[in-house]
N, C-alpha and C positions, 0 to 999 in steps of 0.2 A: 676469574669470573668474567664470563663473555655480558656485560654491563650493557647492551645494546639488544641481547637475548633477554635480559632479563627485565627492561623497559616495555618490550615488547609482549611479555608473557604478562604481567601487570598492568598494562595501560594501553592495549590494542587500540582504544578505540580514540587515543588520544591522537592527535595531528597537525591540530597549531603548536608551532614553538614561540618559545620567551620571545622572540625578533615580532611574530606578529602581534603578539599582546603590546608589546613599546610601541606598535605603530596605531593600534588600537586606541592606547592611553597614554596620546605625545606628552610631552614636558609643556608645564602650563606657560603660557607666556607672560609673566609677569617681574619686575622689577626682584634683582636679588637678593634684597635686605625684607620683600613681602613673608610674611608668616603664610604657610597654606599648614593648618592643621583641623582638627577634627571633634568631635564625642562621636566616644564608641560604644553607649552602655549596651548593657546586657538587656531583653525584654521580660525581666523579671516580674513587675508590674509593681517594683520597688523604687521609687525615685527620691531618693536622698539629698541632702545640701551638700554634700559629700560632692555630688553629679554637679549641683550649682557651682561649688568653689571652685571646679576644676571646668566646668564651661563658662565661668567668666573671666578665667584665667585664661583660658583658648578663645575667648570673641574678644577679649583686647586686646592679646597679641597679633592676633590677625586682621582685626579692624583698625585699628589704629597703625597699621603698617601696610593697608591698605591691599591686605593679604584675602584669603577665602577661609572662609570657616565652615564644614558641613557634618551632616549627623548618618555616623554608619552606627547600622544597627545590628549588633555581635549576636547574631542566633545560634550558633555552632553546636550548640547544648541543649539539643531540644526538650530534656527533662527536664530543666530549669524553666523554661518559657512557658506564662501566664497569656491564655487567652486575650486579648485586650492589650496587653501591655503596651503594644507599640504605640498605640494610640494615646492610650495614657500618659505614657513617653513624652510624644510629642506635644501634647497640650501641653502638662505641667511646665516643661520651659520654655512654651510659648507664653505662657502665663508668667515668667521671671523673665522675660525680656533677652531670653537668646534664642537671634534671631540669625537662621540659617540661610547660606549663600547657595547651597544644593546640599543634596543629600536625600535620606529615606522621607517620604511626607505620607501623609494617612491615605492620602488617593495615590500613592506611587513611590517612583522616584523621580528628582529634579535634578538634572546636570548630564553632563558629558560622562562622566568616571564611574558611572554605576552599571550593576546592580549596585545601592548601596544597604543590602543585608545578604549577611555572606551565606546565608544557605542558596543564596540563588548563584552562587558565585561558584559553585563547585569543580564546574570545567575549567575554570580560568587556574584552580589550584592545581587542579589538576596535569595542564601543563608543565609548573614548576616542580611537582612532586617528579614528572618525569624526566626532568632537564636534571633533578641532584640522582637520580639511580643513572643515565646516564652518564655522569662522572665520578659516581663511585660514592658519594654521600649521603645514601640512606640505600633501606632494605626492607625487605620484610620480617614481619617478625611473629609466630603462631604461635606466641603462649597463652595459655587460658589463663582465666581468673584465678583459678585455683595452684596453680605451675607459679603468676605474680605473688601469689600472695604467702607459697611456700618459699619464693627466691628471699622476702621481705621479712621472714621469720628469722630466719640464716641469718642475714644483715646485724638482725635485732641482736641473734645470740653473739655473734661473733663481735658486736659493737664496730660496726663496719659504717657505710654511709650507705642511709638508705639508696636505690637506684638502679637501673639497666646499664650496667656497664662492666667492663672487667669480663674477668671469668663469669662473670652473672648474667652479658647479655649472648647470650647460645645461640640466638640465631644469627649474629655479626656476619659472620665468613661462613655460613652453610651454603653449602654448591646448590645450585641451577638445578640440578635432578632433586633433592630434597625438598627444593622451594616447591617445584613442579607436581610434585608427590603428594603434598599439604594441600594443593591447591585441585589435584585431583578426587581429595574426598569430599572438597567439597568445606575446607577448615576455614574459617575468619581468620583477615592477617590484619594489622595496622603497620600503617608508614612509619619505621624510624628514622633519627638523624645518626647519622656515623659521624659521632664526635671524635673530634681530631686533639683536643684540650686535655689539659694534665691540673689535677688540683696540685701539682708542685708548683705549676704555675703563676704569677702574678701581674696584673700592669694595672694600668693608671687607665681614667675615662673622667670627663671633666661632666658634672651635671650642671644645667643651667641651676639648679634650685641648693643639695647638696653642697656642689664647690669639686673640688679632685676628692675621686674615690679610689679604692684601691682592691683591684675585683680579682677574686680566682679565679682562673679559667673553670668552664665547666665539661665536666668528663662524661656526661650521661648521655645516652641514648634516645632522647626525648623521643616523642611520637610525636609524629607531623601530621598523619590521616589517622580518623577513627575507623573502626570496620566496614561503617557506611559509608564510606569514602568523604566524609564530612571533615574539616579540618581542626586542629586544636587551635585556640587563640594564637599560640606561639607562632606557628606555621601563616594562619590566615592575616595576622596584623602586619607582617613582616610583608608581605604579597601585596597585602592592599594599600596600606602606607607607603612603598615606592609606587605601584600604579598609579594609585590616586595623586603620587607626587607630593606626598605629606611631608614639609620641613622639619616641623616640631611634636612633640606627642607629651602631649599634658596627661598625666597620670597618678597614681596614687603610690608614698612610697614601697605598698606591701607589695610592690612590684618592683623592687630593689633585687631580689634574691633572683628573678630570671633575667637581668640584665646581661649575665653573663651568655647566656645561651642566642641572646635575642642578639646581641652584638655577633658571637658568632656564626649566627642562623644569617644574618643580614652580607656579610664577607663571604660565605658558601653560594649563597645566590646571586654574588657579583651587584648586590645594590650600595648603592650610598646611605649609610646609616642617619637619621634624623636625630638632631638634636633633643634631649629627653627632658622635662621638666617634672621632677618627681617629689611631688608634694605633700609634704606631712600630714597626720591625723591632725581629725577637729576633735577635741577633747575636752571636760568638763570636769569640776571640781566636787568628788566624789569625798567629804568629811574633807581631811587636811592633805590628801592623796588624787593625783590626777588620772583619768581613767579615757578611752578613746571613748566617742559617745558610741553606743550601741542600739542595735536595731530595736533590739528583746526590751534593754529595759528603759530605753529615753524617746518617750514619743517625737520628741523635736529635733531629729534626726529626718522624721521622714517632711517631704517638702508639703505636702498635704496637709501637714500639721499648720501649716503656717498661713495656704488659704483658708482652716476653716475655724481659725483663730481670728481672721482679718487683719493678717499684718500686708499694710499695702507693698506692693511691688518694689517699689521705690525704696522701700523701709528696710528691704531683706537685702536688695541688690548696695546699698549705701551701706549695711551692717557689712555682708560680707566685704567689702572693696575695703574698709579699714582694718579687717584680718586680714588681706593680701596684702597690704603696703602698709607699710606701719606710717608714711609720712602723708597717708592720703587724710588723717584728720587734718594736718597741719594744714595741708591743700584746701580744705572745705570750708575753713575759720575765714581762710583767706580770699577764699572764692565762694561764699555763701549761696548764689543764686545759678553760678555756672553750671552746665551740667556734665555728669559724670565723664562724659568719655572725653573731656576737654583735660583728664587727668592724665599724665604719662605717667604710664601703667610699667615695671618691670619684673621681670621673672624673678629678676636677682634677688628680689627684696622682699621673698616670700620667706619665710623663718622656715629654715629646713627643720628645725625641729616640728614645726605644727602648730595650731593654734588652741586658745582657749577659750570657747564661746563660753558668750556669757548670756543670759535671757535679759539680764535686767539690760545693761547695754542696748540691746536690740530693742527694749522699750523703748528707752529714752530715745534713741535714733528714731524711732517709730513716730514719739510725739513731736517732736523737731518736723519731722517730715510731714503731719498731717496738719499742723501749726503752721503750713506754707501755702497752703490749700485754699482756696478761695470757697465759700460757703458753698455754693452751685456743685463747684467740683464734690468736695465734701458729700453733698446730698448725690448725686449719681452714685458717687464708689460706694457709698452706704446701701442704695437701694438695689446695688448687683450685688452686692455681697448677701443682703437680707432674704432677698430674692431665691437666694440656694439655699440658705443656713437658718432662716426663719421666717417664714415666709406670710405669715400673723404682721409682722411688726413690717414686713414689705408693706404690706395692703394701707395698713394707718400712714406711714409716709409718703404713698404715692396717690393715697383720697385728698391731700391737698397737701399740695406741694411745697406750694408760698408758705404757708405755715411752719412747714419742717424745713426750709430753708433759715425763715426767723430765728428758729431755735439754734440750729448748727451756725449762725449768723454772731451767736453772743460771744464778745471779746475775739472775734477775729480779725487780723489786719493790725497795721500798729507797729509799732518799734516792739511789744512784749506784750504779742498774741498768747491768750491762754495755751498750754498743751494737757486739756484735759483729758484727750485721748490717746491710746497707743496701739488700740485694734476700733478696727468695726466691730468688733463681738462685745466692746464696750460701752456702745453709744448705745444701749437701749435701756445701761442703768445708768447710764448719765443723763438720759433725756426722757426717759419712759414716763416720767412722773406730767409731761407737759399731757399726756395721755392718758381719760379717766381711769382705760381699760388697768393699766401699768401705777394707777395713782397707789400707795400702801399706805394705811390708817397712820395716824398719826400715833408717835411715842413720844411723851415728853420726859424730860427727866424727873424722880419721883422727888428730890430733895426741895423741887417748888410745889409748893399747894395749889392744887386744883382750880380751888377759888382765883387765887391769885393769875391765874393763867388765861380763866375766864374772862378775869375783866381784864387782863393786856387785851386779848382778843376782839373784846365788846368795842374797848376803846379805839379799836384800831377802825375795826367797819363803824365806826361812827366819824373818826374824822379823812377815812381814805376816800380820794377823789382822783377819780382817773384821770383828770386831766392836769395834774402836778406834777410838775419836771422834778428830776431826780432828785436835786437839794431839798425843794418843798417836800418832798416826801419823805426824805430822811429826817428833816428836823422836826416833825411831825411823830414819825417815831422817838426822836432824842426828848422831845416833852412828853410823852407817853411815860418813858423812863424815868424821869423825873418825878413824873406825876403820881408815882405808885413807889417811892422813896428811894430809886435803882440810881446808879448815877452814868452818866456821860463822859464822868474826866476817867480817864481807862491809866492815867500817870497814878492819879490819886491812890487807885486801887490797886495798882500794883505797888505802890509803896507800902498801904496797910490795907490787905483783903478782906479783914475782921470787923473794917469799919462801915462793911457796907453790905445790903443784904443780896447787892447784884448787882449788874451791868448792863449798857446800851447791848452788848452783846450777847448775853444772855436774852432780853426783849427780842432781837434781831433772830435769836433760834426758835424762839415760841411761835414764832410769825413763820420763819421757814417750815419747822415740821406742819406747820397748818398747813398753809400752801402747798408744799411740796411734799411732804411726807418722809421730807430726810434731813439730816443734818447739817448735810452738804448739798452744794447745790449753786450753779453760776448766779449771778448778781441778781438777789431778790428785785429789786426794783424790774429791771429788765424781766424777769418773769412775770410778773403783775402785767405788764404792757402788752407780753405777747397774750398771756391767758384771757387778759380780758377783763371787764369789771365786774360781771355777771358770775364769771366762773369762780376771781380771786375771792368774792364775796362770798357763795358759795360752799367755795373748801374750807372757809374759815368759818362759817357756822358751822359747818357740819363736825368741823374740831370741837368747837365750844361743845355741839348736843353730846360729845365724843367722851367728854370729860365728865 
């Protein structure tokens, strides 16, 4: 086979070689221990945590090595690509806090080493498709869909391994004139690799994440170009990871099975192979059985879920970084106030199995997180959050402000700040009721009579005075109790409960559901003060006429 004939019969119009693309896309200049890697996602218009775990697992290897981090954007699949998507893309983990050195942006690209989305990149593949026919390692190949999918039927009966290879791939060694002949009617060909590997074969490949694995060679024929001369992942990430000068490549492990191909796609093209970080599924506890989470049927897989939940930033990025490192809680007990990227981060100590989210965890991290918040702050992140997702309950907190600051004000700050919250999407039943619109009628419990509830109530707007500091106010209530034959000693009553018809506690709920219209509810007293005397007064006859 005259391999320079038939470069030319394929790729005429091709004429830069591999030498001017290196000069094009020099070697960065950066310290040799720096991470320069990447995210690649797809513009599905799907963005997962999945995307999260594995770009804050590549901005901390790269930041904190003082490396680049940028976002190429994998189009090659134009059936798969959602209108919008890229945009979407890019917000969402702008919105989680990974923050890019160059790469694709909404108005462009940023940096030196782009296009960074590879459909604009096609010359450049182009070049390298015709550097491997060239030397003999790929061809073309003209089988139809129908030709693929009789070869795969064969396979199936014979219990063979599915694949283009063997006796199976026909057009390997077809002459120049046949190619010539195909290409004269006018027939679609795609770029194969002439794989040079034996599944007899075996060796070793050390993963940062995994540990030593032990990989067949691979024997197939993969395709390098589609018909539209577009490229498959395999071919384009292999291209653009050495241009771009990529060290590391953060990935997901269901991309184990073409390591073999990509290792020897990368040795054909004379590049230096990048070190691979291949990261287990996030996974959930489905009955007594662990299941990876799914797109289909776990909403909180996609990262959307989680802004319109109102889990803060901080909340999601703190949650994942303790499934990357298992000793990053140890770090955070220790280092309470520091902030995250003050953590040394390592690959190694990513559990190559995967992990196990968990929701409630992410709460509790969530309330930790928003327990650190100073009221102000607090009240901003509420009122952008409210702003998208409800935008009713925006308007009441931003008709006065001072006011809804008071309220998100109660029990914060302290050695052992309330964590009442875990989302924004919370705070309007933890706080709604300071709001007539949000106030709900009162329910009291049926085992007290009426009567009896009346006059706690009577009692209470007869000796409540706004201007009594919280003691005064309490023992005020603890004589109310008293007064209507309930007791105050709460030992007494838990040693014999039979011996009394009720509790300062009990008193203490009749007064909240007036007030507030709930059970629960931050420190009554504190609510009275922010409400006012006119309104506390108010909600509490309007319980009494209620009864």
């Amino acid at each position: 086979m005259d391999y320079k004939a038939l470069a030319e019969l394929l790729f005429p119009e091709v004429t830069e070689t591999p030498e001017d693309m290196e000069a094009r896309f020099p070697v960065r200049n950066y310290p040799e221990n720096a991470v320069i890697t990447r995210m690649a996602p797809s513009p599905t218009g799907f963005v997962h945590l999945g995307n999260l775990v594995q770009g804050l697992t590549s901005e901390r290897m790269a930041h904190q090595s003082c490396g680049v981090l940028f976002l190429r954007v994998e189009d090659t699949d134009a059936k798969r690509e959602v209108e919008g998507a890229v945009e979407v893309l890019i917000n969402t983990l702008k919105h989680y806090g990974i923050n890019f050195d160059e790469g694709a942006t909404i108005d462009g690209d940023s940096g030196d080493y782009g296009p960074y989305r590879q459909r604009q990149r096609a010359a450049i593949y182009h070049v390298y498709a015709k550097k491997l026919i060239l030397e003999g390692m790929a061809y073309p190949c003209f089988c139809t869909e129908e030709e693929l999918s009789e070869m795969r039927e064969k396979q199936e009966a014979n219990k063979e391994n599915f694949g283009y290879y063997g006796k199976y791939a026909v057009w390997r060694d077809r002459s120049i004139e046949d190619i010539k002949a195909e290409m004269e009617k006018g027939k679609p060909w795609v770029l194969r690799f002439r794989s040079t590997g034996s599944i007899e074969n075996q060796f070793k490949y050390n993963d940062l994440v995994k540990g030593e694995l032990t990989i067949t060679e691979n024997d197939i024929d993969q395709v390098l170009l589609k018909s539209d001369g577009i490229p498959t992942y395999h071919f384009a990430h292999a291209v653009d990871d050495h241009l771009m000068r990529t060290t590391h490549v953060v990935r997901g492990d269901e991309w184990l099975p073409s390591l073999p191909f990509h290792i020897q796609l990368f040795k054909a093209l004379g590049f230096k192979l990048p070190k691979y970080v291949h990261i287990g599924p996030l996974m959930k506890m489905d009955g007594n059985s662990k299941r990876k989470l799914s797109k289909r049927k776990d909403p909180e897989l996609a990262l959307t879920f989680y802004k319109a939940e109102g889990f803060p930033v901080e909340a999601v990025y703190e949650y994942i970084m303790t499934l990357l490192n298992s000793n990053y809680e140890d770090w955070r007990r220790a280092n309470p106030i520091a902030p995250s990227t003050d953590f040394k981060f390592s690959p190694k100590k990513l559990n190559p199995a995967g992990n196990l989210f968990d929701y409630l965890k992410l709460c509790d991290v969530s309330k930790n997180e928003i327990a650190k918040m100073d009221a102000e702050t607090v009240y901003s992140r509420l009122v952008e959050y409210t702003e998208e997702f409800d935008t009713e309950f925006a308007q009441l907190l931003k008709a006065d402000k001072e006011y809804a600051v008071k309220i998100l004000a109660i029990g914060r700050g302290g050695k052992k700040p309330r964590k009442d919250l875990a989302t924004w999407k919370e705070a309007k039943p933890y706080m709604g009721f300071f709001y007539d619109k949000y106030l709900e009628a009162p329910v009291f419990e049926e085992k007290f009579e009426k009567e009896l509830i009346k006059d706690v109530l009577n009692k209470y707007l007869a000796a409540f005075d706004f201007a009594d500091d919280q003691n005064t106010w309490f023992n005020k209530v603890k004589a109310i109790t008293e007064e209507i034959g309930f007791t105050t000693d709460m030992k007494a009553y838990k040693a014999d409960p039979t011996a009394f018809k009720g509790t300062v506690t009990d008193v203490s709920t009749f007064l909240r559901v007036a007030i507030t219209g709930k059970t629960n509810s931050p420190d009554l007293y504190t609510v009275t003060q922010i409400l006012g005397y006119e309104r506390t007064c108010e909600r509490v006859k309007n319980a009494i006429n209620s009864l």
